[in-house]
C-alpha positions as CSV (number, residue, x, y, z in Angstrom):
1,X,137.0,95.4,55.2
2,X,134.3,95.1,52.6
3,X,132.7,98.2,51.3
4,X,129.6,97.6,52.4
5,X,130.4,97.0,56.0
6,X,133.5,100.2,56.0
7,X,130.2,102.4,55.1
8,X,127.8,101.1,57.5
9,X,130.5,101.4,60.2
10,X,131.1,104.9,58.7
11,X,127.2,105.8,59.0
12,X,127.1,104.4,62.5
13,X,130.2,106.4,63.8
14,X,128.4,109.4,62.2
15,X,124.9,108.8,63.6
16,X,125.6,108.4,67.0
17,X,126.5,112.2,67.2
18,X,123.2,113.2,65.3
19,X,121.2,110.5,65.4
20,X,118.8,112.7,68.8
21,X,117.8,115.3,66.0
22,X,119.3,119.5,66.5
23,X,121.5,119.7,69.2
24,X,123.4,122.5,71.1
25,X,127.0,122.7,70.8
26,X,128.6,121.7,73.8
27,X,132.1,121.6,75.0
28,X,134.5,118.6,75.0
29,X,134.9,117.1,78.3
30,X,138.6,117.7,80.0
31,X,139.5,114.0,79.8
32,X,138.5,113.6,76.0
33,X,135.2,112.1,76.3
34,X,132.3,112.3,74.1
35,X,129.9,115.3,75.4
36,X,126.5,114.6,76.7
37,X,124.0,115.6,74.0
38,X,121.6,118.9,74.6
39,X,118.4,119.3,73.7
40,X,116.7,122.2,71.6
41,X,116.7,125.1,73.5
42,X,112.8,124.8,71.7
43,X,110.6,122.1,71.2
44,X,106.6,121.8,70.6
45,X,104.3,123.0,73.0
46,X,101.5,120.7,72.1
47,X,99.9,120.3,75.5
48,X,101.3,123.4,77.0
49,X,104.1,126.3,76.4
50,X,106.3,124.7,79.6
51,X,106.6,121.5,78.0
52,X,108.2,123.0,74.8
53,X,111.0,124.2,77.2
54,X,114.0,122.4,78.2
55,X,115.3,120.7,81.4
56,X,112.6,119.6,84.1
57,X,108.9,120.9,84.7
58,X,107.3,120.7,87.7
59,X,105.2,123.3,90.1
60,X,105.7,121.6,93.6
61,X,103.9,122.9,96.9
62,X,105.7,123.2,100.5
63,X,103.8,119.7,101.2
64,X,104.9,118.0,97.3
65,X,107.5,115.5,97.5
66,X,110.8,115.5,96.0
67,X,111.2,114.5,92.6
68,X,113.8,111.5,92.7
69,X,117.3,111.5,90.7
70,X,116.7,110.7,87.4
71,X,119.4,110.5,84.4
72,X,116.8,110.0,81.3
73,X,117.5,112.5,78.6
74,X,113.3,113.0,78.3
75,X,110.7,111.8,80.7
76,X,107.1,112.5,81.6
77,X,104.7,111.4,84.2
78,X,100.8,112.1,83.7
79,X,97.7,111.5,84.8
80,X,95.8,108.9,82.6
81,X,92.2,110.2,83.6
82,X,92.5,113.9,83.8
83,X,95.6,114.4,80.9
84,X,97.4,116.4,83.5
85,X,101.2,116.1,82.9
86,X,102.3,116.2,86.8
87,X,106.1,116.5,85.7
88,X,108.1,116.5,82.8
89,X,111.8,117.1,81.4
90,X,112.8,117.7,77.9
91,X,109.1,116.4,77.0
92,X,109.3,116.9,73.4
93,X,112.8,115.8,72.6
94,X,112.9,114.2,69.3
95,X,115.1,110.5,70.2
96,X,115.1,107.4,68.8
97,X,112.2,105.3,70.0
98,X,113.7,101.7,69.8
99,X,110.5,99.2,70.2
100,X,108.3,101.6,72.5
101,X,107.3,102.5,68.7
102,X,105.6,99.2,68.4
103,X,102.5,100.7,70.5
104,X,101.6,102.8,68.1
105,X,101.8,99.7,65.7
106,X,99.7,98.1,67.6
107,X,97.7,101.3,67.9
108,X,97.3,101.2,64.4
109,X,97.0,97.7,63.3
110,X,95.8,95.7,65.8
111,X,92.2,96.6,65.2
112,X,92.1,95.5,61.4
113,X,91.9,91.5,62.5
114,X,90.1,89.0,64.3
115,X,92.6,87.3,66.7
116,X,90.8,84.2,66.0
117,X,92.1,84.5,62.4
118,X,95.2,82.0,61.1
119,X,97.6,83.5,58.6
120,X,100.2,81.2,56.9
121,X,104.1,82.7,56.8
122,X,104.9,83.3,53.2
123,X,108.9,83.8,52.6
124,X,107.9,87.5,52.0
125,X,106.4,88.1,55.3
126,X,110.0,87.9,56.6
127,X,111.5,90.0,53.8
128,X,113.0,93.5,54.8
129,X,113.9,93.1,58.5
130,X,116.9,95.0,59.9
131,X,120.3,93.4,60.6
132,X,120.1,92.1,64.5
133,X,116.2,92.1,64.8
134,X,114.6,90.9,67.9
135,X,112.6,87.3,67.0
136,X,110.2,85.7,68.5
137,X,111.1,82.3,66.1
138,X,108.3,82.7,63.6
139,X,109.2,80.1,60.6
140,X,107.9,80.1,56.7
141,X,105.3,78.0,55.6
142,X,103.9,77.7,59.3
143,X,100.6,78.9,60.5
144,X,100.1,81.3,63.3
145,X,96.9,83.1,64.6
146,X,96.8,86.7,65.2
147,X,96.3,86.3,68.5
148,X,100.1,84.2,68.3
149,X,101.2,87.3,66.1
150,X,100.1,90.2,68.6
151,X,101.8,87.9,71.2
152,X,105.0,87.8,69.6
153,X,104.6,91.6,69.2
154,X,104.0,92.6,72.5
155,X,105.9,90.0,74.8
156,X,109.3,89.2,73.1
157,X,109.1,92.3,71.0
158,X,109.6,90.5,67.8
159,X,110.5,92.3,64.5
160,X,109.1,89.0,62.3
161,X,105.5,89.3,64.0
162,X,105.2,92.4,63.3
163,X,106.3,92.3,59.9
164,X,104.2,88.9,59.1
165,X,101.4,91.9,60.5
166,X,102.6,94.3,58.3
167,X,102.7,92.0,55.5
168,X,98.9,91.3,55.7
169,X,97.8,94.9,56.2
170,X,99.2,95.5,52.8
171,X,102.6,95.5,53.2
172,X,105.7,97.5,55.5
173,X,105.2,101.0,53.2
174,X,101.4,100.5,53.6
175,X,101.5,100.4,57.5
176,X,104.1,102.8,57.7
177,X,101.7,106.0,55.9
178,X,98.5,104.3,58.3
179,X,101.1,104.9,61.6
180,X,102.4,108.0,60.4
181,X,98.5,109.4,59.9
182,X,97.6,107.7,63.6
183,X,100.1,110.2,65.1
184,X,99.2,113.1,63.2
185,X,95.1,111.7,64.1
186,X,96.8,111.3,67.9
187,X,98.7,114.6,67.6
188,X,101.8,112.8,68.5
189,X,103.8,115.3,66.1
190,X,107.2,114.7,67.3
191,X,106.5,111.3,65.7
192,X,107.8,110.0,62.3
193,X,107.7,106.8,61.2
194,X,110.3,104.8,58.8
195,X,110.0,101.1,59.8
196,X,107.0,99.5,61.7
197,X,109.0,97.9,64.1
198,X,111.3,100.6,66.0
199,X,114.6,99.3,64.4
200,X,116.6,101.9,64.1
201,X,116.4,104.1,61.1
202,X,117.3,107.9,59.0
203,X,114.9,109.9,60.6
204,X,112.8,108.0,63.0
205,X,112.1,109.6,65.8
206,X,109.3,109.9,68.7
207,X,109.5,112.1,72.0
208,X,108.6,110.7,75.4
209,X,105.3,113.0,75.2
210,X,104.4,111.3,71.7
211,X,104.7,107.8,73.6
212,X,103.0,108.6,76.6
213,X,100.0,109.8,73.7
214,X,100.0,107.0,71.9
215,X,99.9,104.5,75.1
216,X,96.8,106.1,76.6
217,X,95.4,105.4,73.0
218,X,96.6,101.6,72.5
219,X,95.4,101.1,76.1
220,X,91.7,102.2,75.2
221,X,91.7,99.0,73.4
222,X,91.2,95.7,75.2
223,X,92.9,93.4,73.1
224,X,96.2,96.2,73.2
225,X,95.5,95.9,77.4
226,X,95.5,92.0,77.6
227,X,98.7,91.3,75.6
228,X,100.9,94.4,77.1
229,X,99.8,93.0,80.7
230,X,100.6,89.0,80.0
231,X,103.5,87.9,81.3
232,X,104.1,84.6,79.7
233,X,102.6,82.9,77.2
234,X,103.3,79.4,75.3
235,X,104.3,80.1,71.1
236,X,103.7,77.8,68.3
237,X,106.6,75.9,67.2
238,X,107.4,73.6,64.5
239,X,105.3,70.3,64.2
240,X,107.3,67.5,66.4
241,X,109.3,64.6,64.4
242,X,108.9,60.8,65.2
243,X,111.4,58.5,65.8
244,X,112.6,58.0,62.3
245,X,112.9,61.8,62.2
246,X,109.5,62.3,60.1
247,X,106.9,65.1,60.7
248,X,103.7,64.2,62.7
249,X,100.9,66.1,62.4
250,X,101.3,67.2,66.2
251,X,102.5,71.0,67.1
252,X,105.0,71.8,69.2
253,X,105.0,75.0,71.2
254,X,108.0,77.2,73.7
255,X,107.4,79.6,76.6
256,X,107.7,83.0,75.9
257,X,107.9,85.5,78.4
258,X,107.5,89.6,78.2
259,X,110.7,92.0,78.0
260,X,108.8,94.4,80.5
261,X,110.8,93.5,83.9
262,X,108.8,95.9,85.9
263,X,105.6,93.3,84.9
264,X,108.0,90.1,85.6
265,X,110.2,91.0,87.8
266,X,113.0,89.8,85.9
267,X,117.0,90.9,85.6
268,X,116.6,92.3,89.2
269,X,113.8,94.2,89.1
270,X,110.7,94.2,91.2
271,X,107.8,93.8,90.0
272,X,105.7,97.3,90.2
273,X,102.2,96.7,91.9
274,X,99.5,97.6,89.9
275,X,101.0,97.7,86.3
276,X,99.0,97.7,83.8
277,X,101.8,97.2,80.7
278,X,103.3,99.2,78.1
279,X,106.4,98.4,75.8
280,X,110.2,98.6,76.8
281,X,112.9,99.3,73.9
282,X,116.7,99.3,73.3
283,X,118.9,99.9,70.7
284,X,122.5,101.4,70.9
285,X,121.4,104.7,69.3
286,X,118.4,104.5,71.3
287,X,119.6,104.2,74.7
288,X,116.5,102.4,76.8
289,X,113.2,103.2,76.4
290,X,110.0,102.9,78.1
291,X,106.5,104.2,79.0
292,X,105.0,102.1,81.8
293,X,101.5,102.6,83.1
294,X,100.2,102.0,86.8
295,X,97.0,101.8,88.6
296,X,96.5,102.7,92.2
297,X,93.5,103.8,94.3
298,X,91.5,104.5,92.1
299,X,94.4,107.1,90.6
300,X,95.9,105.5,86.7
301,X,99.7,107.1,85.8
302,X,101.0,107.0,82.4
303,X,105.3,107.3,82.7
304,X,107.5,107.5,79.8
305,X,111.6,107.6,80.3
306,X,114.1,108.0,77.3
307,X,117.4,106.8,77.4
308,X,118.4,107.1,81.3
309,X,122.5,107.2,81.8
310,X,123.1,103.4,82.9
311,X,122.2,99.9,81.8
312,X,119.1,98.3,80.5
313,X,117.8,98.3,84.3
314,X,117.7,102.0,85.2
315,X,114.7,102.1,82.7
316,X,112.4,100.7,84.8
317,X,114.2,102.1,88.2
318,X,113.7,105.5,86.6
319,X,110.1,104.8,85.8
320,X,109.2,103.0,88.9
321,X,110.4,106.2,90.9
322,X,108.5,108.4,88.7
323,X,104.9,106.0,89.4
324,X,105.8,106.1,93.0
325,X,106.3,110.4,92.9
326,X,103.5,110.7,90.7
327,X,101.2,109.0,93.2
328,X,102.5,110.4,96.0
329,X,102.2,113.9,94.6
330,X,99.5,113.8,92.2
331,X,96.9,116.0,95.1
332,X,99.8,118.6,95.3
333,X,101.4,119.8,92.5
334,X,99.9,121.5,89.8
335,X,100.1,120.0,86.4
336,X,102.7,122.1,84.1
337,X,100.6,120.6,81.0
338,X,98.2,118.2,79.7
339,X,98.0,115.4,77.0
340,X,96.3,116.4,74.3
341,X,92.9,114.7,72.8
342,X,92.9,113.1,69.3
343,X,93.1,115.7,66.1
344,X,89.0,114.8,65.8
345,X,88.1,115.2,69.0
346,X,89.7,119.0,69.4
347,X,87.9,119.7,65.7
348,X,84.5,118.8,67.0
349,X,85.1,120.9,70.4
350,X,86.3,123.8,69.0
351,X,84.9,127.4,68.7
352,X,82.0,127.3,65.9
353,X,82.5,130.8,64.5
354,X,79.0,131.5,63.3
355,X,77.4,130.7,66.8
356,X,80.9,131.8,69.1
357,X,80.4,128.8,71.2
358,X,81.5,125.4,71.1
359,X,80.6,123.0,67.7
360,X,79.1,121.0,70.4
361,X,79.6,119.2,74.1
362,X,82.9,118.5,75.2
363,X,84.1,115.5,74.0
364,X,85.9,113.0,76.0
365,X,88.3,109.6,75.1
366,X,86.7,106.1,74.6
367,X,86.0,104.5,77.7
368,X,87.5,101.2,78.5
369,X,85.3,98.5,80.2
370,X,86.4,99.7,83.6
371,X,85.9,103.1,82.7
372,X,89.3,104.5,83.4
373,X,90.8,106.3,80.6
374,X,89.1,109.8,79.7
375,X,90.6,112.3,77.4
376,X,91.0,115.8,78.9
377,X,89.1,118.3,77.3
378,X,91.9,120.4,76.4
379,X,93.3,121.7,73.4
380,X,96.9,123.2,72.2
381,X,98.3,124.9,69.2
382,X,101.0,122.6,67.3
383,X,104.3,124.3,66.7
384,X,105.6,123.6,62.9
385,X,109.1,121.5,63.4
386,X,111.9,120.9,61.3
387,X,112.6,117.2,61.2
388,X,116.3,115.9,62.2
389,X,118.0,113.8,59.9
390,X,119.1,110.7,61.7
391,X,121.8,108.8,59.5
392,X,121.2,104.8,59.3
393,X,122.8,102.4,61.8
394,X,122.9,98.9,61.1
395,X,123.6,96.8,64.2
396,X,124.6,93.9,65.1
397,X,122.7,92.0,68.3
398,X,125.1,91.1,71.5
399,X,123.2,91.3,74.2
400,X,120.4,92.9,76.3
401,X,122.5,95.5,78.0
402,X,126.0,94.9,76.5
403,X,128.0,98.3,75.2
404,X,127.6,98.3,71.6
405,X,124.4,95.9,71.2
406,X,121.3,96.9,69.2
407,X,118.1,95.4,69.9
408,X,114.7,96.3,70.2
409,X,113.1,94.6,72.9
C-alpha cells in the first residue's frame, strides 16, 4: 500500500472515534462492538441553560403528545416565528455537519452576486476539492450563471459550484474567515468552519442548534427560499456536436433534481406537506444530516436531526416525526429554550448602563415578503468552549447510503 493512502487509512481509522469532538468514556459492548459515542456531559447554553444539558429536553403537559422514537445523536425542533425551541436532545453537540454546512455558505455568499451574472470556469475554480466530492458536472472553460451555480449548490449539493462561488468571492480561505465571522454574527458558536462545502475536515464541526440558526437566517433571504424549495431544475451542459463530431454553437443542458427526499419524495419517502426546504448531508463520519423547515396554519417549524442510527432515510423519517410533534404540540408544551437573535441585534437591545433601560426598542429578524420569520427578542450568555480536534478523513464516494461511503449531498 502506498504511503499516502496507509496514512489516510490510518487517520480515518483514528477519526472515526474522535471525529464528534470530547466524549465520555464508555464501556465496550459484550459482543466486541464499537460503543455508541456520548456527548459532553456540558455543552453551551446559548439560548437557554437546559439546552447545554445532555439527553432530551422537553416540558410536556397531561394533554402534550408523545415525543416519537428517535435515534439521532442531536436534534431540535423550534418555532420559526417566536424562537421557542419546543424540544431538544443533545442540542449543542459538536458533530460533523456533512453538506447541511452549505446553508450557511449560502448564508454568507449568496448575497454578494446578481444571479443574472455569467462567470466562466477557470481550471482553478475546481482546484482543492476533497477526494469523493458531490458534482453537479460543472466543466472548465464553460459559462454558468449564478443563478446555474446557486442551483448546483442547493439541489445536487455540489462541491464544484460552490467552489467555482468560492473562487469568485476571493477565493476558498477568503469565504471560509466571511463564514466563520457569519456564525460568530449569527451566534452559531458551536460552529467552525474549515472547507466551504461540508466535506469532511480536522476540526469542522456545527451542532444541530447552530443549523437550525443559520437556516432561519438563509431563509430570510428570498433567493436562499427559492432554490432550497425547487425540486428540479434543467443544468447547462456542454455545447452539442454535429454530425461530423464538431462543436455548434447550441447548449446542451440535463435534469437535475434536489437531494432533499422529504421535498421530492424520492428513495421512499413522502413528500412532507408544506416544506419549505433546507439542506440534507452525509458523509461516513457525518452520519446523516438535516434541518428541514415546514409551514402549517399559519404555525412555521424549523427541525434539525444529526446522524439518526439507520440509513440515509431515517433522516427525514426522524425529521418528518419531529414537524408532525412540533405541530401537534406546539400550544402545549412550554419551550425549554429559544434561538437566539444575531450578535447585532442583542448589542442594540441590551441594557444601556447610563439610562438602565434598553439602548433602544426591541429589535426583531428581517421579515420575509410573507412576513413569517421574526427573531425572538431574547438574549443568552455564550459559554467559552474548547474546540475538538477532528483528525482528517479522506473518502472515497460509493453510494448514497452504502456502509463506508462519503458524500455530501
Amino acid at each position: 500500500m502506498p504511503a499516502p493512502t496507509f496514512r489516510r487509512s490510518l487517520l480515518a481509522l483514528c477519526a472515526a472515534a474522535l471525529a464528534s469532538g470530547p466524549l465520555l468514556a464508555s464501556p465496550a459492548h459484550a459482543d466486541g462492538r464499537t460503543p455508541d459515542p456520548v456527548p459532553p456531559a456540558a455543552m453551551s447554553t446559548v439560548g437557554g441553560e437546559r439546552l447545554g444539558a445532555p439527553g432530551t429536553q422537553v416540558q410536556q403537559d397531561a394533554g402534550s403528545p408523545a415525543l416519537p422514537k428517535l435515534t439521532g445523536r442531536s436534534w431540535i425542533v423550534a418555532d420559526a416565528k417566536t424562537g421557542e425551541v419546543l424540544a431538544a436532545h443533545n442540542a449543542h453537540w459538536k458533530l460533523a455537519p456533512a453538506s447541511t454546512l452549505k446553508m450557511l455558505f449560502a448564508d454568507t455568499v449568496l448575497p454578494k452576486f446578481p444571479k443574472t451574472q455569467v462567470h466562466t470556469v477557470a481550471d482553478s475554480d475546481l482546484s482543492g476539492m476533497g477526494e469523493g466530492s458531490s458534482l453537479v458536472g460543472i466543466k472548465e472553460k464553460l459559462s454558468y450563471t449564478v443563478h446555474d451555480l446557486w442551483l448546483g449548490v442547493f439541489l445536487h449539493s455540489g462541491n464544484d459550484a460552490v467552489h467555482v462561488l468560492a473562487s469568485m468571492n476571493g477565493g476558498v480561505d477568503k469565504t471560509v474567515q466571511e463564514m466563520n465571522a457569519q456564525a460568530k454574527e449569527l451566534q452559531a458558536d458551536d460552529t467552525h468552519v474549515v472547507s466551504p462545502d461540508g466535506y469532511d475536515m480536522p476540526g469542522q464541526v456545527s451542532s444541530a442548534y447552530d443549523l437550525t440558526l443559520i437556516a432561519r437566517s438563509g431563509l430570510q433571504k428570498a433567493d436562499f427560499r427559492e432554490y432550497c424549495a425547487t425540486s428540479n431544475a434543467q443544468f447547462p451542459g456542454d455545447y452539442k456536436k454535429d454530425k461530423a463530431g464538431k462543436p455548434t454553437k447550441v447548449r446542451g443542458a440535463f435534469g437535475i433534481q434536489n437531494t432533499d427526499r422529504l421535498l421530492t419524495g424520492a428513495g421512499g419517502v413522502h413528500r412532507y406537506p408544506g416544506l419549505l426546504g433546507v439542506k440534507n448531508g452525509f458523509t461516513t463520519n457525518a452520519g446523516n444530516t438535516f434541518t428541514g423547515a415546514a409551514e402549517r396554519d399559519g404555525r412555521t417549524l424549523l427541525v434539525t436531526v444529526m446522524h439518526p442510527n439507520a440509513g440515509s432515510s431515517e433522516v427525514y423519517k426522524e425529521t418528518a416525526a419531529l414537524l408532525d410533534w412540533g405541530f401537534k404540540a406546539a400550544p402545549t408544551v412550554k419551550p425549554v429554550g429559544s434561538l437566539v437573535p444575531t450578535r447585532s441585534a442583542a448589542k442594540a437591545n441590551a441594557p444601556d448602563p447610563d439610562t438602565k433601560g434598553p439602548a433602544q426598542a426591541a429589535v426583531t429578524g428581517t421579515s420575509d415578503t410573507n412576513g413569517i420569520w421574526t427573531y425572538a427578542a431574547i438574549t443568552a450568555a455564550a459559554l467559552a468552549l474548547i474546540a475538538a480536534a477532528v483528525l482528517l478523513i479522506r473518502r472515497r464516494r460509493t453510494g448514497d447510503d452504502k456502509p463506508g461511503s462519503e458524500v455530501t449531498d
